[in-house]
N, C-alpha and C positions, 0 to 999 in steps of 0.2 A: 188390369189385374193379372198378377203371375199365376201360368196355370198349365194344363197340357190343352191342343187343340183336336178338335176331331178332324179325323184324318182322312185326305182323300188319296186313297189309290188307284193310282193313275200310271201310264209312262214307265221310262225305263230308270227312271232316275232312282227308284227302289232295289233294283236288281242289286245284289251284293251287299247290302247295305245291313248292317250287326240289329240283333234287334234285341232289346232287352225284356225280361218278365216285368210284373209288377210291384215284388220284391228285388229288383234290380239282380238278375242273376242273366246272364246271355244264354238264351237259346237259338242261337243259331243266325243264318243269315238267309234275306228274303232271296228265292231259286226262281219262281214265278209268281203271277199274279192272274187272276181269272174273276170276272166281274164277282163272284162269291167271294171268291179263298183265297189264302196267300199260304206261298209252301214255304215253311223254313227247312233249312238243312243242317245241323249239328252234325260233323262225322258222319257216319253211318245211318242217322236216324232224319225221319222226316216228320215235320208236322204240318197238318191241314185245319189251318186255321180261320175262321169265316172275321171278313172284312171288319166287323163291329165291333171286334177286341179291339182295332189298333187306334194307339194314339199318338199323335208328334208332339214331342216337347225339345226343345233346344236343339234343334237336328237332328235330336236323338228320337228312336222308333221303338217304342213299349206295345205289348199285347197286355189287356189288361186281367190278369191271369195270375198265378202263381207261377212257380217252376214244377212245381209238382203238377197242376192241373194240367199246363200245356201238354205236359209228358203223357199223363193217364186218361186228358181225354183225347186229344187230335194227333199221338205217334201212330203212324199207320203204314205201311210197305205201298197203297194205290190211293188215289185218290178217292173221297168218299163220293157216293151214288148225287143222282141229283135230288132224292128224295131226302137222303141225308140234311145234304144242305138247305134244302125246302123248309125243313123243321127246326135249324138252327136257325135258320133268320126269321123265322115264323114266333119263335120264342123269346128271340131279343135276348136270348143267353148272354151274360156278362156284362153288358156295358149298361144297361140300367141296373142293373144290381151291386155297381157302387155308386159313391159320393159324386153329385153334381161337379164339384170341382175334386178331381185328383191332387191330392198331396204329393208336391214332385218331391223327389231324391237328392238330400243332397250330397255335393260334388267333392264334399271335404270329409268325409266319414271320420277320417282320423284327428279330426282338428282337436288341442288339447288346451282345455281349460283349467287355470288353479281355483281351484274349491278354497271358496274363504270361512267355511266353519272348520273343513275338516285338515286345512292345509295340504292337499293330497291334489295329484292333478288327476281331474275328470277326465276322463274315454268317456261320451256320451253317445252313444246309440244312436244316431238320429232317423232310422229307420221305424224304429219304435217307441217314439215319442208321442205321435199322433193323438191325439184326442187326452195329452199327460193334464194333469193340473198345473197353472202357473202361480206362483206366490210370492207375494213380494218382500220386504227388509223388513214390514211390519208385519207379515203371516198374514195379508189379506191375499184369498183365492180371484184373481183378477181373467177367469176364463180359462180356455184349454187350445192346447196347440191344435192348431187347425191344420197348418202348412210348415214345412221345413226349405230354407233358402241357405245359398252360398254361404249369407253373410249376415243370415236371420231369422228369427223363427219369426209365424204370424200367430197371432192370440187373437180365437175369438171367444166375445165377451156377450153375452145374451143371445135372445132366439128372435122374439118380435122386433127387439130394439139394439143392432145389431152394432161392436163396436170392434174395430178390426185395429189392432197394436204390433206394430215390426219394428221386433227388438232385436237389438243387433247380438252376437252368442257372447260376444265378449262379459255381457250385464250378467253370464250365467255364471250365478258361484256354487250350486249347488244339483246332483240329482238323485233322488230316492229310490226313483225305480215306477215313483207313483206321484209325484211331482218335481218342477222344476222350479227351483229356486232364482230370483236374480237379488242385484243390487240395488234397488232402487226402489223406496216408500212408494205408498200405495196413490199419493197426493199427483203425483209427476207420473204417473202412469199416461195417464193421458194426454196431460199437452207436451210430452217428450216423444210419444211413439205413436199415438193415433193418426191414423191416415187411412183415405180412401183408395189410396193406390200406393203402388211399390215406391219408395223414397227411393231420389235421386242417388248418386255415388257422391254427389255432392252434400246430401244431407248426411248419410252414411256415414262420412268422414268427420261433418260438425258432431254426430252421434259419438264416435268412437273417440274422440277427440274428450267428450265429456265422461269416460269409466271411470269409476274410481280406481285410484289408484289398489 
């Protein structure tokens, strides 16, 4: 399953290394690391951030954080006491207090879709998509975007009886703001894109191969 992984910091192989927020904005680059904290460095400014924010996805290094939060809670000129950190990690700030699986980023923000009600081409946000309504040719609500990929979004569909659909963006003709539209009846939902795990480049391609025109 596509996802971020919990992260071990370790070694120097972090040193220097960009790291980005959680809203995908870079704050800076990892300067040390100490069995608690990791320091970022932006310019002038530094952050002391405790180990349980970070997570690795695609080589890439997120705190899981806003841009704003990192700034307002961990910019600081010295590093905090050890009672500080005592209570950071004592409280589990942040990393349980989001989603089991992180909604990673994706890599094509700008990708442009043609909207087939409105004939206009879609800029779709896909940072803020998360949890949209999906709808299909017939206006059935088929679940809510869970996760956003290169070359896909994931829909999930129920809560006890859980149905995971990765749809390629190409199927998207439409977005409201408050749902996404694709091309494709309510019927074929399922045995077109249900999958237990990420579909092959190979399925991808028999996928993309079937859009409508």
């Amino acid at each position: 399953m596509v996802g971020m992984t919990e992260l071990k910091i370790s070694g120097k192989r972090l040193i220097d290394k960009k790291v980005k927020s959680f809203d995908g904005k870079d704050v800076g680059k990892v300067k040390s690391i100490t069995p608690e904290i990791v320091e970022l460095k932006d310019g002038d400014k530094r952050y002391f951030v405790p180990k349980l924010h970070f997570k690795e996805h695609d080589k890439d290094l997120y705190v899981l954080l806003m841009e704003d939060e990192v700034r307002d809670k961990y910019q600081r000129k010295d590093p905090p006491l050890p009672s500080e950190i005592q209570d950071a990690v004592r409280s589990g700030e942040g990393y349980n207090s989001y989603h089991q699986i992180i909604p990673f980023m994706a890599k094509e923000p700008d990708l442009e879709l043609k909207g087939e009600k409105s004939g206009d081409i879609l800029k779709i946000p896909w940072d803020e998509v998360i949890h949209k309504h999906v709808r299909t040719l017939d206006n059935v609500d088929i679940g809510d975007v869970d996760r956003v990929g290169n070359e896909f979004i994931v829909v999930r569909e129920g809560v006890a009886n859980v149905h995971l659909y990765y749809i390629p963006k190409q199927y998207i003709n439409n977005y409201d703001g408050s749902s996404i539209w694709i091309d494709v009846a309510s019927g074929l939902v399922s045995p077109k894109f249900e999958r237990e795990d990420e579909p092959t480049q190979e399925e991808i391609d028999m996928l993309l191969s079937e859009v409508p025109e």
